[in-house]
C-alpha positions in Angstrom: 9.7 5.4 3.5 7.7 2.8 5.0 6.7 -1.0 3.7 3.2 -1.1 2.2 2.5 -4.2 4.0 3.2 -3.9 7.6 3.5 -0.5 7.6 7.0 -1.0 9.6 10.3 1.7 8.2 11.4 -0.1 5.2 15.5 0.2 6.1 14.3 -1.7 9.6 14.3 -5.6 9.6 14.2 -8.1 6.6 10.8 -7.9 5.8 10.8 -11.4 4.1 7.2 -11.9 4.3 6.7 -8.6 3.3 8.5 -9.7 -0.2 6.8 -13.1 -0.3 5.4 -14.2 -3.4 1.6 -13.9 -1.8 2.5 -10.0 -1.1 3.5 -9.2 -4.1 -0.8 -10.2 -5.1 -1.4 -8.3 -1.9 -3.2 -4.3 -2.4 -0.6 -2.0 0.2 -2.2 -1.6 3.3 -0.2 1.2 4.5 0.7 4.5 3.1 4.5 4.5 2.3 4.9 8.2 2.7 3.5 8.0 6.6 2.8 4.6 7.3 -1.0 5.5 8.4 -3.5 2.2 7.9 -5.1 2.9 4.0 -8.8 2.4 3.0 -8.6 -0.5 0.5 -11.3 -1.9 -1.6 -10.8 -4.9 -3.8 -12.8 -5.6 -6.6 -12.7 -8.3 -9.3 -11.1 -5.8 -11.3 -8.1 -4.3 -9.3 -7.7 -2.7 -5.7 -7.6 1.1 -4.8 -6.1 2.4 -1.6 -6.7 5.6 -0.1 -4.9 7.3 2.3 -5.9 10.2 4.3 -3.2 12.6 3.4 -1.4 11.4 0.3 -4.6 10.4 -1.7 -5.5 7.3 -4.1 -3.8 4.5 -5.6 -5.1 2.3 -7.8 -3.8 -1.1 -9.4 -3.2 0.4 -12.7 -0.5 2.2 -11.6 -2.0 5.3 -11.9 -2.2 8.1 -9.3 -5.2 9.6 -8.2 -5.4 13.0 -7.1 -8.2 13.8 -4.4 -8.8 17.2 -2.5 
C-alpha cells in the first residue's frame, strides 16, 4: 500500500505531514493500490479521484466502478 498524499510506501518514513491536520482536508493524489499520480477534480461539493487502473473515488465514500 502506498500513502494517498505523496504517493511514497506507506510502511517507509513517518509521513507526518502526510497525517497533518491540512491532509486529512486534502482529496488523495495518488492511487494507494499503485501509487500512480490520480486525476482529481474538486468541486464545491466534494473531490473525485480517478486512477488509471483502479478506477473512481469520490468524497462520499463510495466506489465508483469504470470500464
Amino acid at each position: 500500500m502506498f500513502c494517498v498524499h505523496c504517493g511514497q510506501p506507506a510502511a517507509a518514513g513517518d509521513h507526518l505531514s502526510c497525517r497533518g491536520g491540512r491532509a486529512a482536508l486534502e482529496p488523495p493524489r495518488f492511487c494507494a493500490e499503485c501509487a500512480r499520480r490520480m486525476v482529481v477534480q474538486v468541486t464545491p461539493v466534494g473531490w473525485s479521484a480517478r486512477c488509471s487502473r483502479h478506477g473512481e473515488s469520490t468524497s462520499a465514500g463510495v466506489p465508483v466502478l469504470t470500464d
